[in-house]
C-alpha positions as CSV (number, residue, x, y, z in Angstrom):
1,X,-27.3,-19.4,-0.6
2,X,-28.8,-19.9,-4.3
3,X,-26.4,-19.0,-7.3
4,X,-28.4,-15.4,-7.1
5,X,-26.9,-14.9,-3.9
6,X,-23.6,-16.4,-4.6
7,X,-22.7,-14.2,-7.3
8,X,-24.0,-10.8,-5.3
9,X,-22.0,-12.0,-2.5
10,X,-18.9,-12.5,-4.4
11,X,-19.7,-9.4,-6.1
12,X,-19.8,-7.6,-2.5
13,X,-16.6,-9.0,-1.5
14,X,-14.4,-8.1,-4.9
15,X,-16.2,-4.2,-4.6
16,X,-15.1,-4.3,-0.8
17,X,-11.5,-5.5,-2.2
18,X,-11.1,-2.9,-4.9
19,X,-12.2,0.0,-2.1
20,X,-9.5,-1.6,0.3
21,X,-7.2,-1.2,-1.7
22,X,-7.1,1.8,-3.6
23,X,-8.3,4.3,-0.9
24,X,-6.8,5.6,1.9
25,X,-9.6,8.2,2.7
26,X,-7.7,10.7,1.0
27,X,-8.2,13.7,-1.4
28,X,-8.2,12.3,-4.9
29,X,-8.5,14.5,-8.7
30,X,-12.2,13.8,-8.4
31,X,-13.4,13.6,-5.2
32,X,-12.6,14.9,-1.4
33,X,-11.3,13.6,1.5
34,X,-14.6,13.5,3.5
35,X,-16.5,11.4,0.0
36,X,-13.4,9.0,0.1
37,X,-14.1,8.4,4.0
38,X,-18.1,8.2,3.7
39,X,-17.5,5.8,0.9
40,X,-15.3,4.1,2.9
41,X,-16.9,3.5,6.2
42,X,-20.2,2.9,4.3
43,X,-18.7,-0.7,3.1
44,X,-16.3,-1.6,6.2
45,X,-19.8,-1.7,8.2
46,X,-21.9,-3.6,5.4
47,X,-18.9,-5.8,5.0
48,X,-18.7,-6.3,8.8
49,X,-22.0,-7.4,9.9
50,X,-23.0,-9.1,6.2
51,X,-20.0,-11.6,4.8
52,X,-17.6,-11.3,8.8
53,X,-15.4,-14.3,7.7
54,X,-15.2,-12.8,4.2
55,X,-14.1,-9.7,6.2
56,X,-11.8,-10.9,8.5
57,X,-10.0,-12.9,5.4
58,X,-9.4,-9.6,3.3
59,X,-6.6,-9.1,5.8
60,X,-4.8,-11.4,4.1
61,X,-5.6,-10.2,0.2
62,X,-2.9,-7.2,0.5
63,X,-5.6,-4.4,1.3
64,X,-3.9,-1.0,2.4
65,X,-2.7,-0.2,5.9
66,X,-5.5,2.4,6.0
67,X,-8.2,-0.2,5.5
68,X,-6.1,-3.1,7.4
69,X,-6.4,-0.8,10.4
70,X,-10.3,-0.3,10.1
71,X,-11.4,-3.9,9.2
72,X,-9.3,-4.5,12.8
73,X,-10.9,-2.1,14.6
74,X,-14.4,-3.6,13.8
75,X,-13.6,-7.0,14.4
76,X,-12.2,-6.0,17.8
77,X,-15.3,-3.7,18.8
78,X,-17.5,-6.2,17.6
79,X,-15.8,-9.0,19.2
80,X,-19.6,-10.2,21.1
81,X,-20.9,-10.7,17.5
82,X,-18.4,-14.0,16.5
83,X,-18.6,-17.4,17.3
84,X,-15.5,-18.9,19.4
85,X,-13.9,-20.2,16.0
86,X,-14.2,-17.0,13.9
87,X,-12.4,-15.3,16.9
88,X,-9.6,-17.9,16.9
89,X,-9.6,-17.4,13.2
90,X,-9.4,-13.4,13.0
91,X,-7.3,-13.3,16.0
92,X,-4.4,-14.9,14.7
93,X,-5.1,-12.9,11.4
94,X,-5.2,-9.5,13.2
95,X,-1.5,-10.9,14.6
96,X,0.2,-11.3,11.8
97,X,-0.9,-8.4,9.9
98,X,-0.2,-6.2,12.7
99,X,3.5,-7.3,12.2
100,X,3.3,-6.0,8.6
101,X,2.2,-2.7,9.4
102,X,4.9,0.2,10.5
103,X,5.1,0.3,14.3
104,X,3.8,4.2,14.2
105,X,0.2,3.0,12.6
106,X,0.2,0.0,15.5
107,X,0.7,2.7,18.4
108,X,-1.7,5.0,16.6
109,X,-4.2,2.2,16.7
110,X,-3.5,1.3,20.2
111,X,-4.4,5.1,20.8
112,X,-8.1,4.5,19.0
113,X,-8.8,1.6,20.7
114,X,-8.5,3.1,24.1
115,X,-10.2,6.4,23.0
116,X,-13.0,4.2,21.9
117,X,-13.3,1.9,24.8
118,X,-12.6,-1.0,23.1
119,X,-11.3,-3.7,26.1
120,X,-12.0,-7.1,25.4
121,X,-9.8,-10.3,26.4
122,X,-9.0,-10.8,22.8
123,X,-8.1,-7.2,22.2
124,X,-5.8,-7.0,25.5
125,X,-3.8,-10.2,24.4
126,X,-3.4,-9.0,21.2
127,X,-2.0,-5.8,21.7
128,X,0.2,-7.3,25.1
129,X,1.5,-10.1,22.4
130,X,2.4,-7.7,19.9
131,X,4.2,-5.4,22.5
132,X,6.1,-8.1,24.4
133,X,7.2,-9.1,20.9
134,X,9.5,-6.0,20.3
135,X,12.6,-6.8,19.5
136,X,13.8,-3.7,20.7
137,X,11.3,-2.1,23.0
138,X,13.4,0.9,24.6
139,X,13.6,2.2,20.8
140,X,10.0,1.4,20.1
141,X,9.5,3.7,23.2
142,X,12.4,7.1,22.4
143,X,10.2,6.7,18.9
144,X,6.7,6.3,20.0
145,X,6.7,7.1,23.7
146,X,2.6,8.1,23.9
147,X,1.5,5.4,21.5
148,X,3.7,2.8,23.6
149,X,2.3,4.2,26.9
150,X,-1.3,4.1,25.9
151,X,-1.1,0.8,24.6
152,X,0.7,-0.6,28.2
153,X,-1.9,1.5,30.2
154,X,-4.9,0.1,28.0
155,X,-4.0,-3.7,28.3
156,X,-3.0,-3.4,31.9
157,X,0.5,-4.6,30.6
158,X,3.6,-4.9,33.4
159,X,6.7,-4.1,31.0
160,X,8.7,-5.6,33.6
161,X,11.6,-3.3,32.5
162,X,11.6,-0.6,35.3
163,X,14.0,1.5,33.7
164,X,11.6,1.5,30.8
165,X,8.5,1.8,33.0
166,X,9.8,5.3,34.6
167,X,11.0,6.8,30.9
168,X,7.1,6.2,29.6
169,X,5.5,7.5,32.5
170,X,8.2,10.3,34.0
171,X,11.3,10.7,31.4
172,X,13.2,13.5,33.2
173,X,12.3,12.1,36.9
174,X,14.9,9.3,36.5
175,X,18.3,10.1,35.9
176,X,20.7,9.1,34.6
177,X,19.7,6.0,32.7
178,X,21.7,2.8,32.1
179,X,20.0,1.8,28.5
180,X,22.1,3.8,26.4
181,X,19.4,5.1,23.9
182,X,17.4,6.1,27.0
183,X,20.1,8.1,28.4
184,X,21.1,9.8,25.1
185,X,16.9,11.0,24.9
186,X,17.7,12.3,28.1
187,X,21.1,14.1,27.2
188,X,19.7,15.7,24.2
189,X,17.4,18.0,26.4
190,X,20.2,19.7,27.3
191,X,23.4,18.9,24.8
192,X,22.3,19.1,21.0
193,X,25.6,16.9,20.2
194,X,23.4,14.0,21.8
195,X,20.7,14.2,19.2
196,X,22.7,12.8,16.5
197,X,22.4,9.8,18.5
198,X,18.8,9.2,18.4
199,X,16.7,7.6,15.4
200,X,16.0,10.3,12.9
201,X,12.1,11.1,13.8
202,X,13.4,11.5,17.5
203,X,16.5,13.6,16.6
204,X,14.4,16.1,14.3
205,X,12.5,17.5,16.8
206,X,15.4,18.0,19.0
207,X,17.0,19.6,16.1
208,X,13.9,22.0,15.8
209,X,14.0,22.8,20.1
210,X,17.9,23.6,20.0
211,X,17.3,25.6,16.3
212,X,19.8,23.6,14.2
213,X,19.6,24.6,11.0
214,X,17.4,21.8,8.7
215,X,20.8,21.4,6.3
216,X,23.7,20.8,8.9
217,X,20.9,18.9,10.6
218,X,20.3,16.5,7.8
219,X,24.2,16.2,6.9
220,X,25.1,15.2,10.3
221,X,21.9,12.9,11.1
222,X,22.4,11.1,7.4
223,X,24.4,8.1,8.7
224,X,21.0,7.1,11.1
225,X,18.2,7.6,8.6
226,X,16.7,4.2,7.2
227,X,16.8,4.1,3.5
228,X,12.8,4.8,3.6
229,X,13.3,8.0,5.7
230,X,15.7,9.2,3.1
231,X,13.3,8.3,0.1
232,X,11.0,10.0,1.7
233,X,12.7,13.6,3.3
234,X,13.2,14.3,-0.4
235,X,16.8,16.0,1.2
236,X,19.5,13.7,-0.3
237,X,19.9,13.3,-4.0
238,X,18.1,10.1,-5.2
239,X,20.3,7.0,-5.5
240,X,18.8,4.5,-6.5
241,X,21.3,1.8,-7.0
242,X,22.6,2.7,-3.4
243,X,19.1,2.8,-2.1
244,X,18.7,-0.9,-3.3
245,X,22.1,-2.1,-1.4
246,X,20.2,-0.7,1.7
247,X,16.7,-1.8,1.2
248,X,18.0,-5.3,0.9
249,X,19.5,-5.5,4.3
250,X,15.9,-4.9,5.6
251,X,14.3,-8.4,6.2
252,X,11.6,-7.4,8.5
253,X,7.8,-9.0,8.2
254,X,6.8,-5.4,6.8
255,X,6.5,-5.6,2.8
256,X,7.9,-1.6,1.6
257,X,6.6,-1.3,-2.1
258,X,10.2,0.1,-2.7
259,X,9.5,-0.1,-6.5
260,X,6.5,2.3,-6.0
261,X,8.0,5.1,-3.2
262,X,11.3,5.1,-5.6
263,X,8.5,5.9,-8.8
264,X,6.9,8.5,-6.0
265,X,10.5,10.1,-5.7
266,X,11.9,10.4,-8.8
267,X,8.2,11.6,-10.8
268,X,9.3,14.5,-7.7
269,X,12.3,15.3,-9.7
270,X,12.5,17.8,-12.0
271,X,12.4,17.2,-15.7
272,X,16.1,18.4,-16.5
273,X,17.7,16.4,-13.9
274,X,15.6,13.3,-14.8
275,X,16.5,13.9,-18.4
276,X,20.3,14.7,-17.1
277,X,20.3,11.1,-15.0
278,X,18.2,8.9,-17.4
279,X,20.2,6.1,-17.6
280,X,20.7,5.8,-13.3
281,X,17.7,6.2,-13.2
282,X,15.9,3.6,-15.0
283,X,18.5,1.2,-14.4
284,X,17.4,1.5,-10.5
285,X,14.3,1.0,-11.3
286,X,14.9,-2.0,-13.8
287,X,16.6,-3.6,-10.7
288,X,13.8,-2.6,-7.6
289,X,11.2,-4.6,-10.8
290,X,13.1,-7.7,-10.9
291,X,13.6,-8.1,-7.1
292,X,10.1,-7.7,-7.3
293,X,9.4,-9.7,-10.0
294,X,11.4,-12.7,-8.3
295,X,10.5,-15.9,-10.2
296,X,7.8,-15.0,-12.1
297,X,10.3,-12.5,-14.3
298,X,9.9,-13.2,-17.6
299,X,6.8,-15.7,-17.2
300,X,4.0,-13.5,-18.9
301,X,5.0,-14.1,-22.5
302,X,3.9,-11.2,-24.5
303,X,2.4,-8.3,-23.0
304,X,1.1,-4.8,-23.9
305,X,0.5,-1.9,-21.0
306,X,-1.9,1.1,-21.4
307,X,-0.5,3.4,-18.9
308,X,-2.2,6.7,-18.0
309,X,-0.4,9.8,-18.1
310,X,-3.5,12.1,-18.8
311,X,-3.8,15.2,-16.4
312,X,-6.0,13.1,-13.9
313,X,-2.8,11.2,-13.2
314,X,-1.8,14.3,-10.9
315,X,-4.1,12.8,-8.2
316,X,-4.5,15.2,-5.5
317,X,-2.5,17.8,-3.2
318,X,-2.1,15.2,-0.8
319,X,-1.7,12.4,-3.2
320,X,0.8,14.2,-5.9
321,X,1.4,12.2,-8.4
322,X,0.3,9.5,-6.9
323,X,-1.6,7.5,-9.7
324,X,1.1,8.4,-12.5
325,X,3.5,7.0,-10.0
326,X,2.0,3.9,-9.5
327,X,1.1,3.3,-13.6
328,X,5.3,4.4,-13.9
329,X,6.2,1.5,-11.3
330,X,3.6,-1.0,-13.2
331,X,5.5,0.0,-16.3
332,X,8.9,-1.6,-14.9
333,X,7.4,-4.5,-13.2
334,X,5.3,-5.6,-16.2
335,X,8.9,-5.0,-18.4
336,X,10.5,-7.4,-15.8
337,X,7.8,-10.3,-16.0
338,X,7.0,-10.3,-19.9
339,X,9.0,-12.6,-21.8
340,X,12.3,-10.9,-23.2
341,X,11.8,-8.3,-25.6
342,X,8.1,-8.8,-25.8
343,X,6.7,-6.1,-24.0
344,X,5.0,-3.0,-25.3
345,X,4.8,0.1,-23.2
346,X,1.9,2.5,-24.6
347,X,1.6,5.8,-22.7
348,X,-1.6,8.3,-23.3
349,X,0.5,10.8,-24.0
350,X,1.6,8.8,-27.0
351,X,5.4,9.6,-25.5
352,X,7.9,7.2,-25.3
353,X,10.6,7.6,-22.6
354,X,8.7,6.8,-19.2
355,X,11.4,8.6,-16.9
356,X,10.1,11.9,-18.3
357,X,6.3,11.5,-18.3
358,X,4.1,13.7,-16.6
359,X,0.4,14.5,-15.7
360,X,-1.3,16.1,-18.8
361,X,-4.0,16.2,-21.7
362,X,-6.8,14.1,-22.2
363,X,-7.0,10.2,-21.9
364,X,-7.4,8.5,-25.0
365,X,-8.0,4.8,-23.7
366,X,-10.0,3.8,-26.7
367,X,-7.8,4.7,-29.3
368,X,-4.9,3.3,-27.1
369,X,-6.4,-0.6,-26.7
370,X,-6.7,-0.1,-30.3
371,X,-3.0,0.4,-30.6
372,X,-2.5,-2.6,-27.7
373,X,-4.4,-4.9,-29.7
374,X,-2.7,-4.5,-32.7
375,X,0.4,-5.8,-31.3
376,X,-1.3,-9.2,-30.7
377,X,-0.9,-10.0,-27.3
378,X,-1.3,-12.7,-24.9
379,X,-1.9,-10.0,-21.9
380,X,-3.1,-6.5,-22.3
381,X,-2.5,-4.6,-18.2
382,X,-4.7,-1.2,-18.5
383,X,-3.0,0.8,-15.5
384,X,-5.8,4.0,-15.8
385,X,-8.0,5.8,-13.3
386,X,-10.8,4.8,-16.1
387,X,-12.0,8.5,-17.1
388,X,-12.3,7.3,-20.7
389,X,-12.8,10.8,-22.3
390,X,-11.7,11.2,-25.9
391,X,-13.7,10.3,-26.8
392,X,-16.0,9.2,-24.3
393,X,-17.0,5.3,-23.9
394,X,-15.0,4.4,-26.9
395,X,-12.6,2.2,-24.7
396,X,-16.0,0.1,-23.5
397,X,-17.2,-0.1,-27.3
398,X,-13.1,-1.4,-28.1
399,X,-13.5,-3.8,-25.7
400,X,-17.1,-5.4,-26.1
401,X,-16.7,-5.6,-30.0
402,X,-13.1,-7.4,-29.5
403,X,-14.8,-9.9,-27.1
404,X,-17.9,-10.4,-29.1
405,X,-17.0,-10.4,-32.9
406,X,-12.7,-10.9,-32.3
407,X,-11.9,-13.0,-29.5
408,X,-15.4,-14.9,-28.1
409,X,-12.8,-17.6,-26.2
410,X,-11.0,-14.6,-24.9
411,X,-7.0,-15.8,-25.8
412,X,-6.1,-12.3,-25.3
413,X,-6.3,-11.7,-20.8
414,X,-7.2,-8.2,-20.5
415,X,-7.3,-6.6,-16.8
416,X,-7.9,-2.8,-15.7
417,X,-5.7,-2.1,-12.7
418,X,-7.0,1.2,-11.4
419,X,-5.1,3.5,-8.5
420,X,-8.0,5.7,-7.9
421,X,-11.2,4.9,-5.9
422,X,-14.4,6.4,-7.1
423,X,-16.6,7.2,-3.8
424,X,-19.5,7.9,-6.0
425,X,-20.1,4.1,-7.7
426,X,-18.3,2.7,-3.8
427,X,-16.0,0.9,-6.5
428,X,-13.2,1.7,-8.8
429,X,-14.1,3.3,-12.4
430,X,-14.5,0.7,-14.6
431,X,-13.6,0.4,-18.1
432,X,-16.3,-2.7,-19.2
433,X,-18.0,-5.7,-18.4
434,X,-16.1,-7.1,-20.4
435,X,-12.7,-6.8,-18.6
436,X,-12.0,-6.8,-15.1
437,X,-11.4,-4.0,-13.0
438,X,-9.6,-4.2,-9.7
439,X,-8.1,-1.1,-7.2
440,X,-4.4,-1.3,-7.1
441,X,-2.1,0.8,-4.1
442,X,0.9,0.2,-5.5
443,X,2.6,-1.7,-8.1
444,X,4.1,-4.6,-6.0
445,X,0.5,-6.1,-5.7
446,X,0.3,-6.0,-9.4
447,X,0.3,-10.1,-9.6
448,X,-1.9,-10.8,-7.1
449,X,-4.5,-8.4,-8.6
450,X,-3.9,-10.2,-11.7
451,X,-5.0,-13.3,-10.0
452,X,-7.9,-12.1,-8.2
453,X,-9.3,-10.9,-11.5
454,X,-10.6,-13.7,-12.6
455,X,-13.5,-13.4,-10.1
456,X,-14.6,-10.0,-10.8
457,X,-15.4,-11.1,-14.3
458,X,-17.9,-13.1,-13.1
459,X,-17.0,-16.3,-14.4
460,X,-16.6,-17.9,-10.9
461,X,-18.5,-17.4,-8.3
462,X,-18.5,-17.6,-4.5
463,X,-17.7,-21.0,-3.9
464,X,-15.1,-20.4,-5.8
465,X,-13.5,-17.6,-4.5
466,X,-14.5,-18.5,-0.6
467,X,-12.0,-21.4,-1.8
468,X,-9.3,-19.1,-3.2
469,X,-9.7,-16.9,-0.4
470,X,-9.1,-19.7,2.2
471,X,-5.7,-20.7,0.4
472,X,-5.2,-17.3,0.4
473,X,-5.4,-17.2,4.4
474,X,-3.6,-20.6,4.7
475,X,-0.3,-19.3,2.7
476,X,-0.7,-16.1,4.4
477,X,-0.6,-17.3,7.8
478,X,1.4,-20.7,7.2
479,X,4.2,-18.6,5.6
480,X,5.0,-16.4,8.5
């Protein structure tokens, strides 16, 4: 490749990145579900058959599940297109992430492969290794029964359990059942005291066939609900200090962005009782950041955040919320690796307690770097779905003026983080060439974004980033 080509390829890869990982396919404020999916599939495919190791290596870079599951459905299907080492290469990739992922989106994909025909060697090993590694596979099966059974009956897998064998392929026919969580899913047909036994997803729809009513349901079923499921029924008052104590007994390979779904969950809350609980509140979150944070708290030195609470920040039906949320959890994680007492939160709203922000008004992100750069510092974070409208542009005009006329050797790092995918431009919205823009899911990949910004200025190129890429894919797989 000529440097022509170099910089267009890493230019391909960093739009393919930012796409990854902002979109899920979903509804956003600007555009709908079926533009989001277009967009989507558009780049997977050029991304597939153009740049395949470059592909097969965003597996590694922290792209969402949504996009994780896709990339490993094309390099499955189009297993006859790679040479023997890129197969070794994206195999053990497609392993490991699949670990990562929650076991529902696994069986889910187990489902698509089948429906498509996709049977390969490589794809029956994979999902027969990923199976037979279940620590618990008769609660795998009460939670995911059809998944589990489509993925055994799709790569001609011999459980070896017979027990389990006759629940996936004729429950009721065996009876009774010496696995106790087997036995109780067969109890709870008939006995609704039985389904408090059963893991929460199971027990609900038990709940629903014996017409419990949803509140003694939820009081009696509290004590087996994970501390995601509770963050996410909405039922129980949130507790975050309590929620914290729980999420910290869960080890597992799968990386929650706990920081973020707490953000998600209390931006739910009504304004009184986050008023009301203020302090609990952000002290939760203070602690989720600096778990987060780890050793890199207090690193950053001085830093100022433009965080967008304009009316865009709603997101969509089906993403409520969503972008505020993230730009709320960015908020705390930034306070947490600044230096102490050098951090500067400025919110488009121009308020100035974060718990009780909210979507609204126009997004002033010219006049706000104004306000960021005044405070003179080392590290400006620009957390914005990049609708610069009041007035329009300015924030570009800020930006290329402070680089050209201010700060040529560019002491000040400034880096647009944005939540929102724009299916239109098959990028995210940015704010100028002169600052980086990158997608961002959810706040935890905050530093990593960070780092991969330094590419999609430009100033390296694909050498450069095929290199950081490859460490990337070493730690990723050497850790685990």
């Amino acid at each position: 490749m000529g440097m022509a080509a170099d910089l267009v390829a890493a230019e391909d890869v960093l739009l393919f990145v930012n796409a990854a990982t902002a979109s899920t396919g979903q509804r956003e404020f600007y555009d709908t579900a079926d533009e989001q999916a277009m967009s989507l599939e558009f780049l997977h495919e050029y991304m597939l058959y153009n740049y395949r190791d470059l592909y097969a290596a965003s597996l590694a870079l922290g792209i969402n599940d949504h996009n994780a599951l896709m990339a490993i459905r094309g390099l499955l299907e189009t297993a006859r297109n790679a040479t023997p080492g890129q197969k070794a290469t994206e195999g053990t990739l497609i392993a490991r992430r699949l670990l990562t992922l929650p076991p529902p989106r696994v069986f889910r994909l187990f489902k698509d492969l089948r429906r498509h025909g996709v049977n390969n060697r490589r794809t029956r090993a994979i999902v027969r290794d990923w199976i037979k590694g279940l620590e618990s596979p008769a609660y795998h099966a009460v939670k995911y029964r059809s998944g589990f059974k489509a993925g055994l009956k799709h790569a001609h897998i011999d459980i070896g359990d017979g027990e389990l064998r006759d629940f996936l392929f004729g429950p009721l026919a065996h009876k009774p059942y010496t696995t106790p969580i087997l036995e109780t899913w067969r109890q709870a047909h008939y006995t609704s005291s039985a389904l408090y036994k059963l893991p929460y997803t199971v027990a609900e729809g038990f709940a629903a066939k014996h017409g419990i009513d949803r509140e003694v349901f939820l009081a009696r079923i509290s004590d087996r609900m994970t501390p995601l499921e509770k963050l996410r029924t909405g039922e129980d008052p949130v507790d975050p200090l309590a929620l914290l104590n729980e999420s910290a007994k869960y080890h597992g390979p799968q990386q929650i962005p706990w920081l973020t779904r707490l953000a998600v969950r209390v931006l739910a809350l009504p304004l009184d009782e986050r008023a009301a609980r203020r302090a609990e509140l952000t002290e939760g979150l203070r602690r989720f950041a600096a778990v987060e944070a780890g050793e890199l708290a207090g690193t950053w030195g001085r830093v100022t955040a433009v965080l967008d609470d304009s009316f865009s920040s709603f997101g969509s039906p089906v993403k409520r919320r969503r972008p505020l949320a993230v730009a709320l959890a960015c908020h705390f994680l930034l306070e947490a690796l600044a230096a102490p007492g050098q951090y500067t939160p400025l919110w488009m709203s121009g308020r100035k307690d974060p718990l009780l922000t909210y979507p609204g008004g126009p997004t002033p992100l010219g006049l706000r770097l104004i306000d960021a750069l005044e405070t003179g510092p080392d590290r400006i974070v620009v957390v914005s779905d990049g609708w610069d409208n009041s007035p329009p542009g300015l924030a570009g005009e800020v930006l290329r003026v402070w680089r050209a006329r201010l700060d040529p050797e560019q002491r000040v790092d400034v880096v647009h983080v944005n939540p929102v995918f724009d299916a239109d431009t098959l990028d995210v919205r940015a704010l100028s060439p002169d600052a980086p823009s990158v997608g961002i899911r959810d706040a935890e990949d905050l530093v990593s974004l960070v780092e991969l910004a330094q590419f999609a200025q430009g100033l390296l190129g694909l050498p450069e980033l095929m290199a950081y890429l490859d460490g990337r894919v070493r730690r990723y797989l050497g850790a685990h």
